[in-house]
C-alpha positions as MATLAB code, in Angstrom:
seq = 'XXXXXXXXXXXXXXXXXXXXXXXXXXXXXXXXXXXXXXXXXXXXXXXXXXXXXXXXXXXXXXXXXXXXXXXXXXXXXXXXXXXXXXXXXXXXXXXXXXXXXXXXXX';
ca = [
       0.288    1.023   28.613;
       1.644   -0.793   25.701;
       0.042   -0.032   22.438;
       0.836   -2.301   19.411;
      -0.826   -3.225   15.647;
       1.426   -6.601   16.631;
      -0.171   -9.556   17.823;
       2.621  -10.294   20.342;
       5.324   -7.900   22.292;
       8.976   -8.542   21.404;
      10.385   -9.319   24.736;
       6.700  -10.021   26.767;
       4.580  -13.281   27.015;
       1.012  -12.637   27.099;
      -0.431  -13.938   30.536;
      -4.035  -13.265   30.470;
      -6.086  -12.792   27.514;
      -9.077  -10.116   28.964;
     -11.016   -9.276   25.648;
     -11.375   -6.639   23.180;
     -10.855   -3.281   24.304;
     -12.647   -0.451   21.325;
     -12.696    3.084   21.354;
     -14.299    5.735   19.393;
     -15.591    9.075   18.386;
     -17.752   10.945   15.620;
     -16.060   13.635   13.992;
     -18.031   16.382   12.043;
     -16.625   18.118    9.294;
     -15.564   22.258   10.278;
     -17.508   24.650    7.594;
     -14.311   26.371    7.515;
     -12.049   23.339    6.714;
     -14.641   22.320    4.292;
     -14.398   25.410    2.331;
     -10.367   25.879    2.415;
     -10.853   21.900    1.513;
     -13.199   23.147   -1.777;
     -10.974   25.360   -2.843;
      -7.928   22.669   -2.173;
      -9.302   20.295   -4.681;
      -9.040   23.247   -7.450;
      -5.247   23.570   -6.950;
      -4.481   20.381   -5.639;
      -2.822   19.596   -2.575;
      -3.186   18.091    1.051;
      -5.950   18.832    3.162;
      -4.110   19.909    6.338;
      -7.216   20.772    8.201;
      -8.521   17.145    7.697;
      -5.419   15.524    8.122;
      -5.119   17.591   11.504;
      -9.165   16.695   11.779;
      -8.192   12.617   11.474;
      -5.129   12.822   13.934;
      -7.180   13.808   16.535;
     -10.129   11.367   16.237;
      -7.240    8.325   16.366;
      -5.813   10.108   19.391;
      -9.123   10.186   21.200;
     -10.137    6.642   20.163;
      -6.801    5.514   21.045;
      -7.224    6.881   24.488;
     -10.550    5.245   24.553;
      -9.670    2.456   24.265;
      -6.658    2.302   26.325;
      -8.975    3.620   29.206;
     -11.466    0.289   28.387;
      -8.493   -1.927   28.255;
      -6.824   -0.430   31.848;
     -10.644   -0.697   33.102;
     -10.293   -4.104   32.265;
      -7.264   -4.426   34.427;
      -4.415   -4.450   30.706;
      -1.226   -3.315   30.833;
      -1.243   -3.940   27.340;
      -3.673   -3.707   24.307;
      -2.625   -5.790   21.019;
      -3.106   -6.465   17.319;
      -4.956   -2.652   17.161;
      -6.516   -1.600   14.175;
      -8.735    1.238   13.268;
     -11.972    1.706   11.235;
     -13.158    4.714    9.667;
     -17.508    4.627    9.522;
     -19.294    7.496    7.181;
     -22.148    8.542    9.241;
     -24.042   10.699    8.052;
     -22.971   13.396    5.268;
     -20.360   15.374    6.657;
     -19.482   12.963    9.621;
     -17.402    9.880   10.432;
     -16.869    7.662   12.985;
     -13.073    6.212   13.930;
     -12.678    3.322   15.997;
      -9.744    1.824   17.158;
     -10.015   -1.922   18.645;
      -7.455   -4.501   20.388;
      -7.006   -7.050   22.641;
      -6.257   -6.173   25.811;
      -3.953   -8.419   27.613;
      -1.466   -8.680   30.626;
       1.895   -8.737   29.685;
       5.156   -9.499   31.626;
       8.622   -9.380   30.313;
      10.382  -12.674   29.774;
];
């Protein structure tokens, strides 16, 4: 399935418009990682084990919401974005949204 943050595909016409296609997931913070991520802000640096935290959550919205779109009957989901909720101390939401579309090439 094609994944873009473009509203069209180089090389496609969109033939059918289907909807928005979203995925998400809640993330909660790893006492560990928090604590390496305390001691991080003394020194200074990047937070690896939140930046490895953060890749995940997009992978598993992305695949969310590739799995609505294909549900949907897509080949192709469009325009993405993502969103990144606080929900409660310690825990955020990511959610990645498109349009899901048939595409064929031209």
């Amino acid at each position: 399935m094609l994944v873009s943050n473009l509203e069209m595909a180089p090389g496609h016409r969109v033939v059918a418009h289907l909807g928005l296609a979203q995925g998400s997931t809640v993330r909660a913070k790893h006492a560990g990682r928090d604590l390496m991520a305390g001691l991080k802000n003394i020194v200074g640096g990047e937070l690896k084990g939140y930046t490895e935290l953060m890749q995940e959550a997009r992978e598993e919205a992305i695949k969310r919401m590739t799995d609505e779109a294909r549900s949907m009957g897509a080949n192709a989901v469009l325009n993405v974005r993502f969103v990144t909720t606080a929900i409660t101390t310690g825990a955020a939401e990511i959610l990645a949204y498109g349009s899901a579309v048939k595409i064929e090439r031209i």
